[in-house]
C-alpha positions as CSV (number, residue, x, y, z in Angstrom):
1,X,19.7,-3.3,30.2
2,X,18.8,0.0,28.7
3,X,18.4,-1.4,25.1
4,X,15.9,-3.9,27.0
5,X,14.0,-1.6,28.6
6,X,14.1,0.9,25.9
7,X,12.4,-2.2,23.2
8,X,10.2,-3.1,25.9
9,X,8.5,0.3,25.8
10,X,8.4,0.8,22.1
11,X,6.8,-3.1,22.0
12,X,3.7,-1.8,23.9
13,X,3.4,0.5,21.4
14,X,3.6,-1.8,18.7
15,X,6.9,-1.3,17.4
16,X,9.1,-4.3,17.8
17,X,6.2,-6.8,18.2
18,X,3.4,-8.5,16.2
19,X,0.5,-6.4,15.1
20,X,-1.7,-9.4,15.8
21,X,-3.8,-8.5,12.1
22,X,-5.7,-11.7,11.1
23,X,-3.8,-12.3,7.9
24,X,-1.4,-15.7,7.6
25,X,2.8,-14.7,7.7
26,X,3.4,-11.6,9.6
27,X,6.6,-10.5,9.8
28,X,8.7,-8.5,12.6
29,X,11.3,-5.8,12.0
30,X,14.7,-6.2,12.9
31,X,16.6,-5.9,16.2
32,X,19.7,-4.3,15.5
33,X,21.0,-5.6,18.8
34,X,23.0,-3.8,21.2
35,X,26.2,-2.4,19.7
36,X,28.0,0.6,21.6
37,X,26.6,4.1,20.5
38,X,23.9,2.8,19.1
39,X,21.5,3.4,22.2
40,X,20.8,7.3,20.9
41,X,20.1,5.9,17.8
42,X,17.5,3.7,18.8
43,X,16.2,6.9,21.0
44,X,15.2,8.9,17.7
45,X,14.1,6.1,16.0
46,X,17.2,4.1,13.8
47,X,19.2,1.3,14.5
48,X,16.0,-1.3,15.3
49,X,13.1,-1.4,11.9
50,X,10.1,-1.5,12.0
51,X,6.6,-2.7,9.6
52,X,4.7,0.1,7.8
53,X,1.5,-2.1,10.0
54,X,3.6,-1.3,13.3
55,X,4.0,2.4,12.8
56,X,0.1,2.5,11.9
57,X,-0.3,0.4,15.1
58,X,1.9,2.8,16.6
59,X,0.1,6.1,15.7
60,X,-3.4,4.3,16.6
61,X,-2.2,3.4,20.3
62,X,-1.3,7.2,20.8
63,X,-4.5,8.6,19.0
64,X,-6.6,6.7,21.2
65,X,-4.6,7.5,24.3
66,X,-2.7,4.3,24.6
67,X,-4.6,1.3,23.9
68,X,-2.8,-0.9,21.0
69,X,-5.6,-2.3,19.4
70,X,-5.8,-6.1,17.3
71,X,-6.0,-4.4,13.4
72,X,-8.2,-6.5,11.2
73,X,-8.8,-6.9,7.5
74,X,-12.4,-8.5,7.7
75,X,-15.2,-6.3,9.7
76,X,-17.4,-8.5,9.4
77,X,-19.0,-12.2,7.8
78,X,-22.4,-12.0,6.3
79,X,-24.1,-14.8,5.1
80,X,-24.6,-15.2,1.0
81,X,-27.4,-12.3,-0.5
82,X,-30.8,-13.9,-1.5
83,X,-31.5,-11.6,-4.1
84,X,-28.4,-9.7,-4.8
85,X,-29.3,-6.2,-4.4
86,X,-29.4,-6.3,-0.3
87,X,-26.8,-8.3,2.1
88,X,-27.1,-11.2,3.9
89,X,-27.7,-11.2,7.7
90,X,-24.3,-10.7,9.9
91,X,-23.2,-13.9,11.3
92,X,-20.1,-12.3,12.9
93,X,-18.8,-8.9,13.7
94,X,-15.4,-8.0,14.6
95,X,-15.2,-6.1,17.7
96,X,-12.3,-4.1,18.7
97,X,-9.7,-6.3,20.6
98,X,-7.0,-4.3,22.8
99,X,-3.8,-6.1,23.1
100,X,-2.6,-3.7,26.6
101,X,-2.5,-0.7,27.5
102,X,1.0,1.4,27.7
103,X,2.3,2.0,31.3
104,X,2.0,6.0,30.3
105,X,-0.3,8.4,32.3
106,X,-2.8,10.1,30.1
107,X,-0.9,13.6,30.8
108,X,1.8,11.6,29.4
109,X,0.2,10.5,26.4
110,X,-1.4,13.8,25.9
111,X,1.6,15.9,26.0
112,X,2.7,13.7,22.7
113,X,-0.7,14.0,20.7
114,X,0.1,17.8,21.7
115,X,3.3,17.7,20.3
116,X,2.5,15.9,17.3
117,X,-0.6,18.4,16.4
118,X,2.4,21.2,16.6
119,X,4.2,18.7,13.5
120,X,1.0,20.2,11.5
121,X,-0.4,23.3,13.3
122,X,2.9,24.8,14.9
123,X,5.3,27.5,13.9
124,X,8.1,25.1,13.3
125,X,6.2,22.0,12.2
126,X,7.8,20.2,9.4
127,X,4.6,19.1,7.9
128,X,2.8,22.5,8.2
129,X,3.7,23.3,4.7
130,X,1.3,21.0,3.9
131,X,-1.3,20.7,7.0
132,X,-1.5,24.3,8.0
133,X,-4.3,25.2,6.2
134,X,-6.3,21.2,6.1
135,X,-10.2,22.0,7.1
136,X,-9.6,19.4,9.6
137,X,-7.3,18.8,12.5
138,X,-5.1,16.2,13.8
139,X,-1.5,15.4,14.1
140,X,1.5,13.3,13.3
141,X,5.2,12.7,12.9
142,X,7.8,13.2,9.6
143,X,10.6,10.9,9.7
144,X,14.1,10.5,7.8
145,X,16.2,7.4,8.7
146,X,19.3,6.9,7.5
147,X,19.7,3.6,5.7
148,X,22.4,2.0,3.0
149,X,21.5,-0.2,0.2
150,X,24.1,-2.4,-1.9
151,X,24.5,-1.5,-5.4
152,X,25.5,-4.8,-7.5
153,X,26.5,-3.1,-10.4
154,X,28.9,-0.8,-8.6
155,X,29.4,-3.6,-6.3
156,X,29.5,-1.3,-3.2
157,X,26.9,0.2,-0.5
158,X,25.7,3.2,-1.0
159,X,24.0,5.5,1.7
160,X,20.2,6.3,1.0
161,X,17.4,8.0,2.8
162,X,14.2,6.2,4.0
163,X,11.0,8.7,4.2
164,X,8.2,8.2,6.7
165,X,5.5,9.5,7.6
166,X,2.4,8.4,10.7
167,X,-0.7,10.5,11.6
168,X,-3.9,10.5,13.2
169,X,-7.4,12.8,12.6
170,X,-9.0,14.2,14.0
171,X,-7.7,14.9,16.9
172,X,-10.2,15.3,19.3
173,X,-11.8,12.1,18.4
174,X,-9.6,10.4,15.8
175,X,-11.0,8.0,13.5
176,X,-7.9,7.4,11.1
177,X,-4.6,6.6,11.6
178,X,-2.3,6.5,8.8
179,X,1.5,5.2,8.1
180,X,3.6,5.3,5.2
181,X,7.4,4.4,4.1
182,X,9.4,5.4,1.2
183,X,12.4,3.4,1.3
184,X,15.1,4.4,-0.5
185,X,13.6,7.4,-1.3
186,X,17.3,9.2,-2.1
187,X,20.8,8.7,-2.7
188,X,21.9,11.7,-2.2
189,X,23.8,12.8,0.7
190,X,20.5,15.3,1.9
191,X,17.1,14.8,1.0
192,X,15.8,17.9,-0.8
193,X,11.8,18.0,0.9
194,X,9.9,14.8,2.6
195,X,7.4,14.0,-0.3
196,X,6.0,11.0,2.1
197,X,4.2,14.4,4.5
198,X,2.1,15.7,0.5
199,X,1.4,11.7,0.3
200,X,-0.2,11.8,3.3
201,X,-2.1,14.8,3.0
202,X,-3.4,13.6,0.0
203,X,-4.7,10.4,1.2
204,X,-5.9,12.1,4.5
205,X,-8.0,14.7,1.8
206,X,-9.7,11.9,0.0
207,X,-10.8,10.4,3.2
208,X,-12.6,13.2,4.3
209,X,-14.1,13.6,0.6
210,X,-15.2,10.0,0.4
211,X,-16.8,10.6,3.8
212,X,-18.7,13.3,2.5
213,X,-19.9,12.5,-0.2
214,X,-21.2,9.2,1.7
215,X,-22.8,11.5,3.9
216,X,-24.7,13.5,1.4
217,X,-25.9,10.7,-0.7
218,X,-26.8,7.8,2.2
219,X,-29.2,7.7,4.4
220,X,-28.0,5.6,7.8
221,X,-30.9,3.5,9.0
222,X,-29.7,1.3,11.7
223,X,-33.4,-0.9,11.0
224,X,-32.7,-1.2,7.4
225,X,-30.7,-4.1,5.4
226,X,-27.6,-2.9,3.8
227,X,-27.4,-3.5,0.2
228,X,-24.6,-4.4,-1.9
229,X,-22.7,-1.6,-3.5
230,X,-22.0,-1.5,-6.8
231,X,-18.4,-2.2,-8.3
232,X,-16.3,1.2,-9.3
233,X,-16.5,0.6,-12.6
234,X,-17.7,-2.7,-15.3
235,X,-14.6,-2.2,-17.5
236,X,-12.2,-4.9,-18.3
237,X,-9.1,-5.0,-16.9
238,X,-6.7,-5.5,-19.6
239,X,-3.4,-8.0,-18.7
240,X,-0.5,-8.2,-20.4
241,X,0.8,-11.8,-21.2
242,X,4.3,-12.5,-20.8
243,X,5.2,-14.2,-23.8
């Protein structure tokens, strides 16, 4: 019954259930079911696994103070450009769906965001070696699982480290939220620094350049037709041919 309940709450989170993205062949994690001892384990985070998409999903539903919202690939379908150069009407646009809303109060949901702000901001944090001094603010969660991975060569299982990382910024009014896993990441018996947190930080630093720079070089007219941005770069991708 406590395993139960325990899922049940992570689900409306996102962890443990579908993420609902409109791609074909999504996959769950894995229940590890409900062996003895296990239930402390599941607690901080082991024993059940879980999708890189579902932590993301995860880390949304708490930025945005509990609403787990339907991720999608597409933002929108346009029909084909007359000319080229500007975009073609919108024939749909994909508006946010919420899937629920957790059971949590807002105090409730508010005392985690705080917690996870003090991950990059506080004292102790165990990301604030590489958040402490970020121009913006936000929060988020380090995490090291303890996994095993079979070695055919040695023909025995060896006990490895899997490195994670989910975050959300800002934080007053988020507008990213960010997972990643490094699975495997080490085989030794303690991981020497959580390289998945400097990962993050990197990716969360070229958001806020990109957004910059879009800021400084477009104009946003809400009346004006969107045109059709150019491609990164008109060099050929060179493929190498399995002989």
């Amino acid at each position: 019954e406590a395993f139960l309940k325990m899922r049940s709450g992570y689900a409306q989170l996102g962890l443990g259930s579908l993420t609902g993205i409109d791609l074909p062949g999504e996959v769950n994690g894995e229940t590890g079911g409900f062996a003895d001892g296990k239930l402390l384990d599941l607690s901080i985070g082991q024993y059940d696994t879980y999708t890189t998409l579902q932590l993301a999903q995860f880390v949304s539903t708490i930025a945005n103070g509990g609403n787990r919202i339907q991720p999608h690939v597409v933002k929108e379908i346009r029909e084909p450009s007359e000319d080229g150069v500007q975009l073609g009407s919108v024939v749909k646009e994909m508006t946010p769906i919420i899937l629920n809303t957790v059971d949590n109060s807002r105090a409730e949901i508010e005392q985690v965001r705080k917690g996870m702000q003090r991950v990059y901001f506080g004292d102790k944090g165990t990301a604030r070696g590489a958040f402490a001094n970020a121009p913006f603010t936000g929060g988020g969660k380090t995490g090291t699982a303890q996994a095993s991975e079979f070695d055919a060569d040695l023909w025995q299982t060896l006990k490895t480290v899997n490195l994670t990382h989910v975050g959300f910024a800002p934080y007053d009014n988020p507008e990213i939220a960010y997972a990643l896993v490094i699975p495997d990441a080490s085989l030794e018996s303690s991981y020497k620094t959580n390289f998945s947190t400097a990962i993050a930080k990197e990716l969360v630093d070229k958001y806020f350049d990109i957004k910059k720079k879009n800021k400084e070089t477009t104009e946003i007219d809400s009346t004006s037709t969107s045109l059709i941005k150019p491609a990164f770069t008109n060099a050929k991708i060179d493929e190498e041919e399995n002989e």
